[in-house]
Every structure is written in structure tokens, then in C-alpha cells.
C-alpha positions as CSV (number, residue, x, y, z in Angstrom):
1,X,115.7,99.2,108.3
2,X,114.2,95.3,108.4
3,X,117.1,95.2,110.5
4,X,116.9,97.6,113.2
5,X,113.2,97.4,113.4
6,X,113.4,93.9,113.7
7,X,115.8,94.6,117.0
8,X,113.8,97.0,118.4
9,X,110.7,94.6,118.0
10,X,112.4,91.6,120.1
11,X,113.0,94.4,122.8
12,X,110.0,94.9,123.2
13,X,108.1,92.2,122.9
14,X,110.7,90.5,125.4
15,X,109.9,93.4,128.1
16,X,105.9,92.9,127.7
17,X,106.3,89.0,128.5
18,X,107.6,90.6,131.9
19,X,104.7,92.6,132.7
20,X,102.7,91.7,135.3
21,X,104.0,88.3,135.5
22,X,102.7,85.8,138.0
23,X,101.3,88.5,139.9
24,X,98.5,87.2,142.5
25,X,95.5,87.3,142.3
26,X,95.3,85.6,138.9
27,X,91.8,86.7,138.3
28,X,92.8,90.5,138.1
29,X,96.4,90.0,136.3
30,X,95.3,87.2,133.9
31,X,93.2,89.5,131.1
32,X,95.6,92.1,131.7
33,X,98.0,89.8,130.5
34,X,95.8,88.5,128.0
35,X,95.5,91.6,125.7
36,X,98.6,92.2,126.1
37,X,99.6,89.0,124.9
38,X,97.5,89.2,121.7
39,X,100.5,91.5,119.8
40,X,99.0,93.6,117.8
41,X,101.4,96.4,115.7
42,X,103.5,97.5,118.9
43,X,103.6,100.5,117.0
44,X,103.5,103.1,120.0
45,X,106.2,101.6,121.8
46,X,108.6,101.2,118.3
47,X,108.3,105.0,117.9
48,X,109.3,105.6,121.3
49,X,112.7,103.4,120.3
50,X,112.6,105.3,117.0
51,X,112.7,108.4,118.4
52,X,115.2,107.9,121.0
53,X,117.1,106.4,118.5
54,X,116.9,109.2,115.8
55,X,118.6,111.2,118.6
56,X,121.5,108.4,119.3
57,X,120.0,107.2,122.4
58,X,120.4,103.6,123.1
59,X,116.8,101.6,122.8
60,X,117.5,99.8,126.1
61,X,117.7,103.1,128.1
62,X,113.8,104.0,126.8
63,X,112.3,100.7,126.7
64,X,110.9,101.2,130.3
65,X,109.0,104.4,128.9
66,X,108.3,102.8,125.5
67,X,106.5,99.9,127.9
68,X,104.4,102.4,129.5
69,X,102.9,103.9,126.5
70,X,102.3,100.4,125.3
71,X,100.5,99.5,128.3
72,X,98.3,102.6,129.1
73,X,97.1,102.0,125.2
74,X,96.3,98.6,125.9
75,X,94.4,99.8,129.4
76,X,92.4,102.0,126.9
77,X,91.6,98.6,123.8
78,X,90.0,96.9,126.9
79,X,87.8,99.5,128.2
80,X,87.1,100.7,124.6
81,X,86.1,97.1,123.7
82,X,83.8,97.4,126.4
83,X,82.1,100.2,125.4
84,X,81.7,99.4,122.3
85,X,80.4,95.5,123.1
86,X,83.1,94.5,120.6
87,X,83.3,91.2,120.4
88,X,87.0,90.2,118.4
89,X,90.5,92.4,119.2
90,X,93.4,91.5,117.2
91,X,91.4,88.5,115.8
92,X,90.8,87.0,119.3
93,X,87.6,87.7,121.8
94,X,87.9,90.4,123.7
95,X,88.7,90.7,127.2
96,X,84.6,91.6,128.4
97,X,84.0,88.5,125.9
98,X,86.5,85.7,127.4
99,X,85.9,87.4,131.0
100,X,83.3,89.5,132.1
101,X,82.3,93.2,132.5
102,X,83.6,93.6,135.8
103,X,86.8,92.3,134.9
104,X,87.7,94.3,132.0
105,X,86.9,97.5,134.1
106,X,89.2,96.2,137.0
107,X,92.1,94.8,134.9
108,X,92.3,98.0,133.2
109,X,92.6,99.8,136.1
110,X,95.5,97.7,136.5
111,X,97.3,98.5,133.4
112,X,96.5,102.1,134.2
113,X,98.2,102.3,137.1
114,X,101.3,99.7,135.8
115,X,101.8,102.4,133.0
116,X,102.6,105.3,135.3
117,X,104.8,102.8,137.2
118,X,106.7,102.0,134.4
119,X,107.1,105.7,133.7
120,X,108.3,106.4,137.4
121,X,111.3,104.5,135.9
122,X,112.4,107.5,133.5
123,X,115.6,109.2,134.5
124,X,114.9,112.1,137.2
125,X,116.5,114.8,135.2
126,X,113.3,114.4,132.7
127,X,111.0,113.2,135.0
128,X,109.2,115.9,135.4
129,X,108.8,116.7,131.4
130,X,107.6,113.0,130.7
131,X,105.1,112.9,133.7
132,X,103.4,116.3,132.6
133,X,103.2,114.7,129.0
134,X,102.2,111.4,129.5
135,X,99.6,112.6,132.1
136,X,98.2,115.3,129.3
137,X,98.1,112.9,127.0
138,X,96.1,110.6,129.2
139,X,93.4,112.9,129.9
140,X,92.9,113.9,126.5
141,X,92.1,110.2,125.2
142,X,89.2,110.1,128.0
143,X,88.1,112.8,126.2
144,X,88.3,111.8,123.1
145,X,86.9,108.7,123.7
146,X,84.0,110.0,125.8
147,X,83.5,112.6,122.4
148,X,83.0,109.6,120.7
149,X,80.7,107.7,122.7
150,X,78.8,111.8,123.0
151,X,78.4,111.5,119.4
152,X,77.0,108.0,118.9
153,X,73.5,110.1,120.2
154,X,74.1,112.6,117.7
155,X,73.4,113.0,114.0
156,X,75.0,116.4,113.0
157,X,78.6,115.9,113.8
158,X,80.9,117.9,111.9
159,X,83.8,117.2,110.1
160,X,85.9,119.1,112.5
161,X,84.7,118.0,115.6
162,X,85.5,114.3,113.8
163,X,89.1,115.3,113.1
164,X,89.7,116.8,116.6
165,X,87.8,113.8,118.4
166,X,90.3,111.6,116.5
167,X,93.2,113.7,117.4
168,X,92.5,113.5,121.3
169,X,91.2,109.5,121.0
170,X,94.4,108.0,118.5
171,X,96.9,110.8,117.8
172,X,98.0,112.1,120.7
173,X,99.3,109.0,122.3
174,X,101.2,108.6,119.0
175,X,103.1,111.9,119.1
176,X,103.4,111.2,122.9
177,X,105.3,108.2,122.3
178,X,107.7,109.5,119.7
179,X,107.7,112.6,121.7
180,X,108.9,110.7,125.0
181,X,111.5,109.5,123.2
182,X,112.9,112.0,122.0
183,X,113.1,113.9,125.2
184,X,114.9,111.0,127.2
185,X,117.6,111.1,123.9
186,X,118.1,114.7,124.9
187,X,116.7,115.7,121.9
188,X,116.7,120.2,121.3
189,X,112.9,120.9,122.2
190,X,111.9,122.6,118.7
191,X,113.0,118.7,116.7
192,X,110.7,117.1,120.0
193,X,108.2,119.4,119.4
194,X,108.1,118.5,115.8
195,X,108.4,115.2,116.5
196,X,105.2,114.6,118.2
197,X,103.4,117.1,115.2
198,X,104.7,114.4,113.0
199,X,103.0,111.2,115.4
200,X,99.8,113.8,115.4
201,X,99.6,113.8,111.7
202,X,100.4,110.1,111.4
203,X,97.8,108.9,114.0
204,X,95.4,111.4,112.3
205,X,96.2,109.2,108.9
206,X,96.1,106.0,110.7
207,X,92.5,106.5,112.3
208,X,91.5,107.1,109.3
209,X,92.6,104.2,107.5
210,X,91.3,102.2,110.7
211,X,88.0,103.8,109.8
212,X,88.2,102.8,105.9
213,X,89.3,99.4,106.8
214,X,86.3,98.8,109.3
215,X,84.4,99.1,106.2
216,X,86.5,97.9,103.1
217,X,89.1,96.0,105.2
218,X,89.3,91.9,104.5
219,X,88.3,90.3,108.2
220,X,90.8,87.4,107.6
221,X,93.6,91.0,107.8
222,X,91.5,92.9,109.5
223,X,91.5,91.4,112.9
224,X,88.3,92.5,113.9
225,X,84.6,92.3,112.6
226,X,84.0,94.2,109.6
227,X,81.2,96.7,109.8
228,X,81.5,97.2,113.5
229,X,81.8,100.9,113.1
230,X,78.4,101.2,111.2
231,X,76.6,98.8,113.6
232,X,77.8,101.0,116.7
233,X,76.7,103.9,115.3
234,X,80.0,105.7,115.3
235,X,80.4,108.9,113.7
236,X,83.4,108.3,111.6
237,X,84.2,110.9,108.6
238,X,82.8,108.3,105.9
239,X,79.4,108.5,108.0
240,X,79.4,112.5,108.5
241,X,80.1,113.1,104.9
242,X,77.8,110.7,103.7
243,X,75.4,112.6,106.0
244,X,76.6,115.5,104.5
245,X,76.3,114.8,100.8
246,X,73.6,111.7,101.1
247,X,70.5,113.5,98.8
248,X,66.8,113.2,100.3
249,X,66.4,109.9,99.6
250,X,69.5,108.3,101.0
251,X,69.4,110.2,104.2
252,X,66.1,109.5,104.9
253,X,67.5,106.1,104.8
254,X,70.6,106.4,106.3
255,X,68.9,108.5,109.3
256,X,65.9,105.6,109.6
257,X,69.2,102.7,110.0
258,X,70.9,105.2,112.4
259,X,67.6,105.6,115.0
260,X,66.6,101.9,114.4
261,X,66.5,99.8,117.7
262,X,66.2,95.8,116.2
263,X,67.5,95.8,112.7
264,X,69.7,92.8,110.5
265,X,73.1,94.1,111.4
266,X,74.1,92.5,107.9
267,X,71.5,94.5,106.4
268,X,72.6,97.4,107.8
269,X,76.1,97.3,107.0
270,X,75.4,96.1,103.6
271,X,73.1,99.6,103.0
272,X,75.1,102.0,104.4
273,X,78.6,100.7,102.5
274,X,76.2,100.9,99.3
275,X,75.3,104.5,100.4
276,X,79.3,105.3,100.8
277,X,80.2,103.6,97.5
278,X,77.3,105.8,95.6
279,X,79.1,108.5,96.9
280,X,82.3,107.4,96.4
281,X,83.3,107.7,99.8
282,X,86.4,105.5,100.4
283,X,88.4,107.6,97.1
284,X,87.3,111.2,99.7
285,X,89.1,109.4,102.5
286,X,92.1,108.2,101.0
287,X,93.1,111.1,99.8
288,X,92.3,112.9,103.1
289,X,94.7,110.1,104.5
290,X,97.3,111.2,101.7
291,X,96.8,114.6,103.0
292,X,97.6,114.0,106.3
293,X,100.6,111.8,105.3
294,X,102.3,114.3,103.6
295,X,101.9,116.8,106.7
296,X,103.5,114.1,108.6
297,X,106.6,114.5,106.4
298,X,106.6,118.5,105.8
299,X,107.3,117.5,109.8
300,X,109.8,115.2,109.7
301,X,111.6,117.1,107.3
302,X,111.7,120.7,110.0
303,X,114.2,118.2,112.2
304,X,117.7,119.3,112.8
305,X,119.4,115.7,111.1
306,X,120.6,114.3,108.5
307,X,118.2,113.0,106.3
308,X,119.1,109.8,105.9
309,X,118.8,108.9,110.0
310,X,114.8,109.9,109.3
311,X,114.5,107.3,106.5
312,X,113.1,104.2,108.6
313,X,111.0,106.1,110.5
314,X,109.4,107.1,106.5
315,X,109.1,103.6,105.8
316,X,107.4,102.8,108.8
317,X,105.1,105.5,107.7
318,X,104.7,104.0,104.3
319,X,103.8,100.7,105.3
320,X,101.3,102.2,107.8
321,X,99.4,104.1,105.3
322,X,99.2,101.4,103.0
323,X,98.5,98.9,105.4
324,X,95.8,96.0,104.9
325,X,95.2,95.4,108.7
């Protein structure tokens, strides 16, 4: 598995040095090429090789796909960072940060529009299937991230809305990527199909754990600022169950932190991780993580192959779920 991941990884990585090299002028291509520069899992773009692989379709056929995914979820990191005022990405400043406003707005644009070019690329006889998908899939993480930035102003989210705000922000671009794959290998439509059920349930599980590191993470690992979530207000499961289940006391408190214009931001984050260890929070999240994990796999397991050719993609599963980062 090290093996073939390891393969698939030089692929790509050698394909993104490519991207939007030396393009003119340097002020609009340079952060573009910045964040994409900075690494990160490549995870989107190794399930699209995955996938086509899973269905005996050679890596280098898909890559130009696989690149486009990668891209477009880059474009989205920059104008998320944005919007959030983040200040670290993958451990380094973020594009706003090293640049300014203006310039993370325009260079995403750019990636944007290099993603559907990079798509364009897909053979013709599926052309139409993967533009319909990727499209779909584009739209729904503007609205999952503008459900997000609706419910920063509110304080009675529901658990439900959370999940399905994940879904459309993080999961969806997940089961697109395996999904694209698997439609350029040819793959029957019922195994695609359940393909991309298997990237919805993993990026459900993987928000989550994003969520639970943002909190409990190590910031050396993490890559980013630890409490970020809590300073920004966001409405992530720990904070609407801890809304939920906070008695009189706490969310009296917890409501007086989440209204509060100038504050400590260590404070803060110090009290409402208290608040979500009395209620033993991160143990309620992991096993909803485990939950979705193992709906990934009832997935997985629906496809039309031999067992055995699904095994790396379970691994890579594993380590995501376990991950420290």
C-alpha cells in the first residue's frame, strides 16, 4: 500500500509544481502558487487515483482530473482563510496574511477558473458526466460555506443543520473526487455511486475530527492555531451540543463568551474547552466519528470487487480517522 500510495503521491505532487508556472503577472499567480505549494494531505486528488485505480485505470490517465479537484479545494482554503481572518494554513501564514485582501480574492478566482480548465482535459466520452458533477459539487461548497458563515450569527443551530452544512462545506468534494475517478476508469454507475457515499461518509468523519483537533489537537501537528474554531464563533457539533446540554449556569456563560465583542481570546478558549471537557464532549464526538467511519465501510463493502483491491483505500481511511494533524 506504502508502495502504491507513495507512487501516486510523486504524481501528483510533480503535476502541481506545473500549475500556473511562470505565468505573468507575478502578483496574481504568485499566492496561487503559494498555497498550493504549502502540501498539505493531497488527500482529494489521491482518491481520485485511488478510485480510478480500484477500477484498473492507469493514474496517469486521471491525474489531469485529480489536479482539478486539488485546485478548486485550494481556491476554496484561500477564500475560507479569508473569511475566517485566519492567520496560519498548513503551519505557514495564510495567503490574506503574506498578501493582502484583494489578493486572496483575485488569486482564487484564478484557481477557480484553472480547475475547470484542468477538467476540460477529461476524455469527451465522460465529459459531460464530470462537468455536471464537478459543477454540483462546486455550488454546493458555496453553500455550505456561506451556511457556515449564516450560523456564526446564530445561537440555536441544530445538530442536523451541522451535519448537513458539513456535508455540503467538506464531504462532497471528497465523494466528488473518488467519484470522478471512478467514472473516467469506466467504473458500473451503482459501485460510482457508492463510491462517492463512501467519500460522503469519510469527509463527514474527517470534519469532525478537524473540528476535535481545533480544540484538543497539538499546534506543533496541528498546522494551524488551536482554538480558532471557538474564537470565530463557529458552530461546530462540540459547540451546539454543549449548547444543548450546557445547564443554566454554563450557558449563561457560554452565551455571554459567544455575544462578547473585546474579550482575551486565551480566556475564551480556555473556558469554553473547560465547558466541553465537563461535558465530556470530545468522547460524544469520537464516537460520532466512529459512526460515520463504519458507514464509510458498510459502503465500500456494496462494491462489485474483490475485496482485497479495496484494502488501501481502508487504510487510508484508518490513518485518517486516527490522524493527529
Amino acid at each position: 500500500m506504502k508502495h502504491k500510495i507513495s507512487v501516486f503521491e510523486k504524481i501528483i505532487d510533480e503535476a502541481i509544481k506545473r500549475v500556473l508556472k511562470d505565468c505573468q503577472p507575478r502578483t496574481l499567480f504568485a499566492p496561487a502558487e503559494y498555497i498550493l505549494s504549502l502540501g498539505g494531505k493531497r488527500l482529494r486528488p489521491l482518491l481520485t487515483l485511488m478510485a480510478a485505480d480500484l477500477f484498473g485505470k492507469n493514474a496517469e490517465e486521471v491525474v489531469d482530473a485529480a489536479l482539478a479537484v486539488e485546485i478548486f479545494h485550494n481556491f476554496s482554503l484561500v477564500h475560507d482563510d479569508l473569511m475566517d481572518n485566519a492567520d496560519l494554513r498548513r503551519g505557514y501564514p495564510t495567503v490574506h496574511k503574506k498578501w493582502n485582501d484583494n489578493s486572496a480574492i483575485l488569486s482564487g478566482d484564478a484557481l477557480v477558473i484553472e480547475a475547470y480548465k484542468y477538467i476540460a482535459k477529461t476524455p469527451v466520452n465522460v465529459l459531460p458526466d464530470i462537468l455536471e458533477l464537478f459543477s454540483t459539487t462546486a455550488m454546493e461548497i458555496c453553500k455550505g460555506q456561506q451556511y457556515d458563515m449564516d450560523f456564526e450569527q446564530r445561537l440555536d443551530v441544530t445538530e442536523e443543520e451541522y451535519v448537513e452544512m458539513i456535508r455540503l462545506k467538506t464531504a462532497v468534494l471528497i465523494g466528488c473526487a473518488l467519484k470522478i475517478g471512478a467514472i473516467i476508469a469506466g467504473a458500473p454507475a451503482e459501485d460510482a455511486d457508492s463510491l462517492y457515499e463512501f467519500g460522503i461518509n469519510i469527509g463527514l468523519a474527517f470534519q469532525l475530527k478537524d473540528d476535535l483537533l481545533d480544540v484538543y489537537g497539538n499546534p506543533e501537528t496541528f498546522g494551524k492555531k488551536i482554538g480558532g474554531d471557538i474564537l470565530c464563533n463557529k458552530k461546530t457539533f462540540l459547540l451546539i451540543r454543549g449548547l444543548k446540554h450546557a445547564n443554566g449556569a454554563q450557558r449563561k456563560e457560554l452565551n455571554r463568551w459567544l455575544t462578547a465583542i473585546e474579550y482575551d481570546p486565551d480566556a475564551k478558549i480556555k473556558f469554553v474547552k473547560n465547558i466541553y471537557d465537563e461535558l465530556n464532549l470530545k468522547f460524544v464526538v469520537e464516537n460520532l466519528i466512529e459512526k460515520y467511519y463504519l458507514a464509510s465501510l458498510d459502503c465500500l463493502s456494496s462494491i462489485n470487487i474483490p475485496d482485497n483491491r479495496k484494502r488501501d483505500l481502508i487504510i487510508l481511511s484508518e490513518n485518517l480517522m486516527y490522524r493527529e494533524k
